[in-house]
C-alpha positions as CSV (number, residue, x, y, z in Angstrom):
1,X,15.1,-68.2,169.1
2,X,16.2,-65.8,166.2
3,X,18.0,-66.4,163.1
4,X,19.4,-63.9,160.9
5,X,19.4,-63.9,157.0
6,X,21.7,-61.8,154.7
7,X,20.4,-61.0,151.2
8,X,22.3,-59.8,148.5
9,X,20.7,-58.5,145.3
10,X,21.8,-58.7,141.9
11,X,20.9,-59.5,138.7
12,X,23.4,-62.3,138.2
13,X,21.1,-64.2,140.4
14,X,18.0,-63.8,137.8
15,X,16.6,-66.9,136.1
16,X,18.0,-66.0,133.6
17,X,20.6,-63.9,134.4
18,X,21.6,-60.6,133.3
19,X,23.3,-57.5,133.1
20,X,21.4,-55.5,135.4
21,X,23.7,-52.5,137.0
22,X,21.1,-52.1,139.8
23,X,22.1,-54.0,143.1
24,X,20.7,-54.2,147.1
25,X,21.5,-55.3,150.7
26,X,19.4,-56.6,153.4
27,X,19.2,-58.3,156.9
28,X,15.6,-60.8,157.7
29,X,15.4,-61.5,161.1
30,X,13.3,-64.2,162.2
31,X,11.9,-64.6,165.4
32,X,10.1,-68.2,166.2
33,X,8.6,-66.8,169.1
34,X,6.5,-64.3,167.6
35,X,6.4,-66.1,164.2
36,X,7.4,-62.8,162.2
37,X,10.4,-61.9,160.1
38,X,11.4,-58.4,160.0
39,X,13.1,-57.0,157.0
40,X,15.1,-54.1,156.0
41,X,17.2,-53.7,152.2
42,X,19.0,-50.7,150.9
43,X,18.8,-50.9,147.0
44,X,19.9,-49.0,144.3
45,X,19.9,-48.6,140.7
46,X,16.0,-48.7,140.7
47,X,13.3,-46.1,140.9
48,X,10.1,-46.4,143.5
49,X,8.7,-42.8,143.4
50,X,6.6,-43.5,140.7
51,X,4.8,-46.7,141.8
52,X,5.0,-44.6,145.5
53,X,2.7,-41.9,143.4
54,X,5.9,-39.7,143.4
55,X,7.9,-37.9,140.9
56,X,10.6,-40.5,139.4
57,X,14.0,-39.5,140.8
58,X,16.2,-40.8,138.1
59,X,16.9,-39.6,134.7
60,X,16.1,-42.8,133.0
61,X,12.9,-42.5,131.4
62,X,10.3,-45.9,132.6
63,X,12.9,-48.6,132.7
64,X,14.7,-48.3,136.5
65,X,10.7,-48.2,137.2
66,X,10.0,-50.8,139.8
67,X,6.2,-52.3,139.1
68,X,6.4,-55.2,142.0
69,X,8.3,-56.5,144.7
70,X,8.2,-60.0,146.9
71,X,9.6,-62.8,148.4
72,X,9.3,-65.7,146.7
73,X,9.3,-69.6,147.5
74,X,12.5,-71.7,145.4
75,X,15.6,-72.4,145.7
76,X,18.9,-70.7,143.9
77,X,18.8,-70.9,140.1
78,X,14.8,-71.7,139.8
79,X,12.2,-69.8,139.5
80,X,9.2,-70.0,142.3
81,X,5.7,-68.8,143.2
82,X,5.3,-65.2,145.4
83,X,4.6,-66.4,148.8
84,X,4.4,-62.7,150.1
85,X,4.4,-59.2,148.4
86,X,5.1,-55.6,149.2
87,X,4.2,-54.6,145.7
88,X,1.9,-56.0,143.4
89,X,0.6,-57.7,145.4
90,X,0.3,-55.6,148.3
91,X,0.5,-58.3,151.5
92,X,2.2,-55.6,154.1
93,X,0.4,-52.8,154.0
94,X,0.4,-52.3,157.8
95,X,3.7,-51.6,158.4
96,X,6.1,-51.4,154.9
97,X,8.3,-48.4,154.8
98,X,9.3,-47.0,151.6
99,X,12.0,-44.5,151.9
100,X,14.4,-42.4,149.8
101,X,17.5,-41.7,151.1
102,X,19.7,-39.1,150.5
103,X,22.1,-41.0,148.3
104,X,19.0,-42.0,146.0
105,X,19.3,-45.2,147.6
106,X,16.2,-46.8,148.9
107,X,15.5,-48.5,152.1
108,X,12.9,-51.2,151.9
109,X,11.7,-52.3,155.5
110,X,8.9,-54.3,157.0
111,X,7.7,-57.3,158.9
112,X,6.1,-60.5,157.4
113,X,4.0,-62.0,160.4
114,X,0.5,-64.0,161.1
115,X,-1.7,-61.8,160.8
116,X,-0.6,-60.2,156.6
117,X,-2.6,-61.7,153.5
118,X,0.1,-63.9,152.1
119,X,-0.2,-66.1,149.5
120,X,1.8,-68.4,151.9
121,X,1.6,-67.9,156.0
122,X,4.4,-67.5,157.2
123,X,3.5,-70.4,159.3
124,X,4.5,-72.6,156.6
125,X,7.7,-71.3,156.4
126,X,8.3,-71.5,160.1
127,X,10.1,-74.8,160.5
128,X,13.0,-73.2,157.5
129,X,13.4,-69.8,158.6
130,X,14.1,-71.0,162.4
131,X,16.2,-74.0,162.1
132,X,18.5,-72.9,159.2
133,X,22.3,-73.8,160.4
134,X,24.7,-70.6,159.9
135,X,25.8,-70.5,156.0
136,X,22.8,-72.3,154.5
137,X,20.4,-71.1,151.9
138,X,17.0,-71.5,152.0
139,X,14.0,-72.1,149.4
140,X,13.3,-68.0,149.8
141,X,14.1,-65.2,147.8
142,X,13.2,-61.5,147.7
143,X,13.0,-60.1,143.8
144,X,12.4,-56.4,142.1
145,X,10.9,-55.9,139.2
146,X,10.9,-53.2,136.9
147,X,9.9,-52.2,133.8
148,X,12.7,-53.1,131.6
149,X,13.2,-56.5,133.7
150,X,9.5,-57.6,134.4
151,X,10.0,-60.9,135.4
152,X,13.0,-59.3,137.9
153,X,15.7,-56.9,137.7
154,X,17.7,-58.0,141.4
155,X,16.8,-61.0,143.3
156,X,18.7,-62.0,146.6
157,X,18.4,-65.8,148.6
158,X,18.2,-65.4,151.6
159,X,21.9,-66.9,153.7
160,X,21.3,-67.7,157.3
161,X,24.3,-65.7,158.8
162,X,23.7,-66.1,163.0
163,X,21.4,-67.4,165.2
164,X,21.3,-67.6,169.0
165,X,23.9,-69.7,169.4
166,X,27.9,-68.5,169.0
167,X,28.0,-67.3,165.9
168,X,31.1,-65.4,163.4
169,X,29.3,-63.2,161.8
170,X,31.2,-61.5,158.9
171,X,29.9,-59.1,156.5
172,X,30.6,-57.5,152.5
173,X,32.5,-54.9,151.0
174,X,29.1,-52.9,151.3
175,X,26.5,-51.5,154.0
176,X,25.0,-54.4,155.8
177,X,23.2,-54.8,158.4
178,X,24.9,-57.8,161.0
179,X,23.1,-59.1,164.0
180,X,24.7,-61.2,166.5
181,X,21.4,-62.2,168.2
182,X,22.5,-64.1,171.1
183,X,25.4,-66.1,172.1
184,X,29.1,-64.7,172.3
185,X,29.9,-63.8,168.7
186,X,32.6,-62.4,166.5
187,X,30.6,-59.9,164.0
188,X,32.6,-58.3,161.4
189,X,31.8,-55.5,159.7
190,X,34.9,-55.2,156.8
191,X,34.0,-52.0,154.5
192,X,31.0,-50.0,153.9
193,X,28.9,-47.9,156.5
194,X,27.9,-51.2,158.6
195,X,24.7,-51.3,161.2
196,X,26.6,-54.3,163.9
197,X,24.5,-55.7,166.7
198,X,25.5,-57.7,169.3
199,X,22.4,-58.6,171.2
200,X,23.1,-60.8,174.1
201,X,26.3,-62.5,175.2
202,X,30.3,-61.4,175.5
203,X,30.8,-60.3,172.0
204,X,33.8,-59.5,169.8
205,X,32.8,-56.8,167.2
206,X,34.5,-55.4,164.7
207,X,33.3,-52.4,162.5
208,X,37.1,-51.8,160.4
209,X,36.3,-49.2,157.4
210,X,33.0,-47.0,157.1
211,X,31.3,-45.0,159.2
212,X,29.6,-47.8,161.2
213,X,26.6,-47.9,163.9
214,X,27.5,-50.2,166.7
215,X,25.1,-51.1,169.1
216,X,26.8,-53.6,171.9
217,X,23.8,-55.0,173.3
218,X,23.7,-56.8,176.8
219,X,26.6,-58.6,177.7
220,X,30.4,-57.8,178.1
221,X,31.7,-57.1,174.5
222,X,34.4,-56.0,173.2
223,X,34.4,-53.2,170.2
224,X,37.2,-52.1,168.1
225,X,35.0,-49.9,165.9
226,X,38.1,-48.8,162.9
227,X,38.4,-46.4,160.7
228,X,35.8,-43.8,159.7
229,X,33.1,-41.7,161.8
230,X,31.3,-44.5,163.8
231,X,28.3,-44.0,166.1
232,X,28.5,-46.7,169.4
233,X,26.2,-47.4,171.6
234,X,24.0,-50.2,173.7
235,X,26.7,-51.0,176.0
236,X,24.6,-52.8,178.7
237,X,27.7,-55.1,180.3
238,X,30.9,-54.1,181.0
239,X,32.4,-52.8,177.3
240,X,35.5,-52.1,176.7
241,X,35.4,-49.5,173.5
242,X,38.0,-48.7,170.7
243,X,36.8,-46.1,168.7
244,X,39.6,-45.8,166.3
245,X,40.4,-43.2,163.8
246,X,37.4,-40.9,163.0
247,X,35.1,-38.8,164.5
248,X,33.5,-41.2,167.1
249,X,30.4,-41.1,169.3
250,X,29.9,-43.4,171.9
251,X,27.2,-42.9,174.1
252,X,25.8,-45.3,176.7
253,X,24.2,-45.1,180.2
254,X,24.5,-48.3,182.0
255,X,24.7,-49.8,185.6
256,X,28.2,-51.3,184.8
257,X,31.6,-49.2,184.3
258,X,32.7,-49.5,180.8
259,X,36.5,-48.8,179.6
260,X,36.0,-46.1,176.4
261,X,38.8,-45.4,174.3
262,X,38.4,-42.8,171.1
263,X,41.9,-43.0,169.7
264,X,42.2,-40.5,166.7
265,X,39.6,-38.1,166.0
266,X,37.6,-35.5,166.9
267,X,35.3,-38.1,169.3
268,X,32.1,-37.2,171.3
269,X,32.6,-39.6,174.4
270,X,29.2,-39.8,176.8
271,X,29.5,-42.1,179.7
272,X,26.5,-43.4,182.2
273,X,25.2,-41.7,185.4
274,X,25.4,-45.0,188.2
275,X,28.6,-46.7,187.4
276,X,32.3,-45.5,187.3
277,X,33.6,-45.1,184.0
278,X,37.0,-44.5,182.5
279,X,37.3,-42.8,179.1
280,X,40.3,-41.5,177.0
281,X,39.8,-39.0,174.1
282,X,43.3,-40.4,172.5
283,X,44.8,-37.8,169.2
284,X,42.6,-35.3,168.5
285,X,40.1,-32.5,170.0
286,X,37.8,-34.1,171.9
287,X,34.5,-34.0,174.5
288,X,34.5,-36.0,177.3
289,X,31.6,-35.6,179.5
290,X,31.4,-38.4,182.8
291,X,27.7,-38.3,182.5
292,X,24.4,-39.1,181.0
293,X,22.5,-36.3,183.3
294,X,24.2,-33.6,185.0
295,X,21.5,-32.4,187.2
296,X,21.7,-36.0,189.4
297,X,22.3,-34.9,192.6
298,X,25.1,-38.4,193.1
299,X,26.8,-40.0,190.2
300,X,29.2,-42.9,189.9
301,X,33.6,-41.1,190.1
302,X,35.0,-41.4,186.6
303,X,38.1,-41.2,185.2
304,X,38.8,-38.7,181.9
305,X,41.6,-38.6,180.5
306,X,41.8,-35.8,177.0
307,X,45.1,-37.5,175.8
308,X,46.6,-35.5,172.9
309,X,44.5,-32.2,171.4
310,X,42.8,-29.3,172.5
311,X,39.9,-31.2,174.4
312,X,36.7,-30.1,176.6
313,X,36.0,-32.4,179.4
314,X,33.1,-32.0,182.3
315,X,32.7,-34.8,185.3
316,X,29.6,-35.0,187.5
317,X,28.8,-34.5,190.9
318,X,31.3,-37.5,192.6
319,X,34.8,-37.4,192.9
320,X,36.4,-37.8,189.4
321,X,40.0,-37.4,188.2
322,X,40.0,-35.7,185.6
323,X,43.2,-35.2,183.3
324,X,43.5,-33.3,179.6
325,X,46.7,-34.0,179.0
326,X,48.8,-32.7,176.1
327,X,47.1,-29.6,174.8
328,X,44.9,-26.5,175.9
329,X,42.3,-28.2,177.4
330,X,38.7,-26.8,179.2
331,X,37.7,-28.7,182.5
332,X,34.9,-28.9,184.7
333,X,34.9,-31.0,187.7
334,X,30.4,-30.3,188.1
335,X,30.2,-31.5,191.7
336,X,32.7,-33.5,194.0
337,X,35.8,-33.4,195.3
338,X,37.4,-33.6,191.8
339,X,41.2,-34.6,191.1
340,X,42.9,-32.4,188.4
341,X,46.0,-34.1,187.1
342,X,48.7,-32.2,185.1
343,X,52.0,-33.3,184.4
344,X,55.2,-31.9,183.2
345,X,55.8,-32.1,179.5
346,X,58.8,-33.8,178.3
347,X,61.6,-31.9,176.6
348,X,61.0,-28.5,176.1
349,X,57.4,-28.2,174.0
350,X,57.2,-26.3,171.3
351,X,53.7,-25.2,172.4
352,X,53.2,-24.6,176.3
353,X,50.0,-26.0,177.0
354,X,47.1,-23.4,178.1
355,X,44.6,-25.2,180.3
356,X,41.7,-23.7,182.1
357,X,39.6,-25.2,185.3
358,X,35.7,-23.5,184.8
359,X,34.9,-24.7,188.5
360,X,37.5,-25.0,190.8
361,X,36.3,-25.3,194.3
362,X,38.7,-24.1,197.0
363,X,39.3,-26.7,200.2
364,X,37.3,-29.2,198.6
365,X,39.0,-30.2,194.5
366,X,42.3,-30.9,194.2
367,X,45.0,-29.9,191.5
368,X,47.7,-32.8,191.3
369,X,51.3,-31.6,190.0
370,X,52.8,-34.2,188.5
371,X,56.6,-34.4,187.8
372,X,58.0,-31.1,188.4
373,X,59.8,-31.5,191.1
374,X,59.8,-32.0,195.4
375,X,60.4,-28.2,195.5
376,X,58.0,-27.1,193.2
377,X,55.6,-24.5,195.0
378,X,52.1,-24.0,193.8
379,X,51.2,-20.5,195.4
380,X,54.5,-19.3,194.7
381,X,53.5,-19.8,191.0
382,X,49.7,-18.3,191.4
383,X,49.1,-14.6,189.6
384,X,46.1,-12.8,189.0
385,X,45.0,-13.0,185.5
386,X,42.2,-11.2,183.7
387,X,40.0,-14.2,183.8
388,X,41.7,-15.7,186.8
389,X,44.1,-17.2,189.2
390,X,46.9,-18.1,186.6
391,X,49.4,-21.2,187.7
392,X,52.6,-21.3,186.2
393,X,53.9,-24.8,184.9
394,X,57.1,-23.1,183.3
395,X,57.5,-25.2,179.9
396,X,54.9,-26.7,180.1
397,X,52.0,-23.9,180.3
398,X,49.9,-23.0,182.6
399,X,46.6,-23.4,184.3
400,X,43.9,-21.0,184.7
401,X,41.0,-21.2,187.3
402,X,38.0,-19.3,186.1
403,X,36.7,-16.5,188.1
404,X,39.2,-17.9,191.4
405,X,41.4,-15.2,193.3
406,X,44.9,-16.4,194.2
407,X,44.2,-15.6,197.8
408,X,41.2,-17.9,198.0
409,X,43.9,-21.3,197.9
410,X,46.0,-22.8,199.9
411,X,48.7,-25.3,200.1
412,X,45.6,-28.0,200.9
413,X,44.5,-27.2,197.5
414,X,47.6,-28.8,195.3
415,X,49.1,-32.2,195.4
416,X,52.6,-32.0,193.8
417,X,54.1,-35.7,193.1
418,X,57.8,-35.5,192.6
């Protein structure tokens, strides 16, 4: 059993409170099987390097200094003992990660478990931290000091937000991290650059604005990632993936075939080696590749489809159909008898689409004309080009297969669908 805890930091939450520009995030997940509590915060308006022994990295002479950091045993609106320190005292030393990030945020991270120095055990705390219903406080806080606040600049309680159960999970204007632990959950990430987890069960979750870091987890979710340049992964069930606008990555390699969409964007789209896949670029100039490792000898027969832009897109060794669509496209079928789909532009485009084939194997891919026509003739349209056997789709482009002579195809070689 797990349960999740969001922590906001501010210093409205100070006993007493005040004005205190400084502010921080953070996730504690507790885990009643291993009685530990891992922690992670991003704060800022505070300054670590010199209590870190490095050079301060703010401007403000002393006062953003932080002197000690813990969690601390009361409820909201009173003021409690430490029950386990990072700083001051110094109860994690095994594992607490200090880090300066390239916004001069901070990311605090650690685990409180059995075997640190506490004031408190964690043992004590147990019972709390792994029963808490989703949306309750509990009697723990985590609170920075500094020099100009001594007795605490930004103090966060800690808010049970999911637990293993089916949980809607819905996060803040800033970068938080959201866990969905187990159960089928709704986790949503609204603004900020979000971290969303799905763990196990059939998730919905939902990254909207910011560049977000999915991870699906087991189970058969379902992402709609939104706006910004999000980073999607995990994907252990059978996903279905809507990257939205941005410049995605999605990456996975699992025994199930997921359904990966990347909408607008420049999107990197990686999909798994042993199950068949279908993935769409959508707008934009994208890379579709089929699989995870291209030097596996058999591989699961994927669909790509390149949509709209000027996209690159490489199968694997199995039989994939693989189509670019609108725009001047690079494909590579790797192994297998490959399907290459092209179909006849509406209208009369402005710009004639300039496709090229890297791999085309004679008497064994095939290319699949779609649209112009019953009478259309394929090796009536093949010319020798400078970098290969050029076919001529009239208005709507043509296709050029890399280092191919026109005498090496036949009519076997084309499928042309009225």
């Amino acid at each position: 059993m797990s349960t999740a805890f969001r922590v906001i930091l501010e210093g409205t939450q100070e006993v007493p409170p005040n004005n205190s520009t400084a502010s921080g995030f953070g996730t504690v997940i507790f885990d009643s099987t291993a009685v530990a509590a891992s922690y992670t915060f991003n704060i800022e308006g505070v300054d670590y390097g010199p209590i870190l022994g490095q050079p301060a990295q703010t401007p403000t002479v002393n006062d953003d200094d932080v002197t000690s950091m813990h969690f601390h045993n009361e409820v909201r609106g009173e003021i409690g003992p430490i029950v386990f320190g990072q700083i001051n005292p110094a109860h994690d030393a095994d594992d607490l990660a200090i880090d300066l990030n390239a916004d001069g945020s901070w990311t605090v991270s650690g685990t409180w478990e059995t075997t640190d120095p506490a004031n408190v055990p964690i043992t004590n705390f147990a019972t709390i931290l792994g029963t808490a219903p989703v949306g309750a406080e509990i009697p723990i806080y985590f609170n920075v000091h500094t020099v100009e606040f001594p007795e605490g600049e930004i103090r966060g309680q800690l808010v049970a937000i999911s637990d293993d159960n089916n949980n809607v999970v819905t996060g803040t204007a800033e970068d938080d991290l959201l866990p969905g632990l187990g159960g089928n959950d709704i986790v949503t990430g609204l603004e900020g650059d979000d971290t969303i987890q799905g763990g196990d069960g059939d998730d919905v979750l939902l990254g909207n604005e910011g560049n977000d870091d999915i991870n699906t987890g087991a189970g058969n979710d379902f992402v709609v990632a939104g706006d910004g340049n999000d980073t999607i992964g995990g994907m252990a069930g059978k996903d279905i993936v809507l990257a939205g606008e941005g410049d995605d990555q999605v990456i996975w390699n699992d025994p199930t075939g997921d359904v990966v969409y990347g909408d607008d964007g420049n999107d990197f789209l990686r999909g798994g080696d042993a199950a068949a896949d279908t993935i769409a670029g959508g707008n934009g100039n994208d890379f579709l590749r089929a699989v995870a490792n291209p030097s596996l000898a058999t591989h699961a027969s994927d669909a790509l489809f390149g949509e709209n832009g000027n996209d690159v897109i490489s199968g694997g060794n199995a039989a994939d159909t693989i189509e670019g669509g609108a725009g001047s496209d690079i494909l590579s079928g790797l192994g297998g008898a490959d399907q290459f789909v092209f179909r006849a532009l509406p209208g009369d485009p402005t710009t004639p689409d300039s496709d090229q084939i890297t791999d085309f194997v004679t008497g064994e891919d095939t290319v699949v004309l779609n649209g112009f026509g019953a009478d259309f003739d394929p090796l009536e349209n093949l010319s020798a080009g400078s970098t290969g056997a050029v076919l001529d789709l009239g208005d709507s482009g043509q296709v050029v297969f890399l280092g191919r002579l026109t005498n090496e195809f036949t009519a076997g070689d084309f499928l042309v669908i009225a």
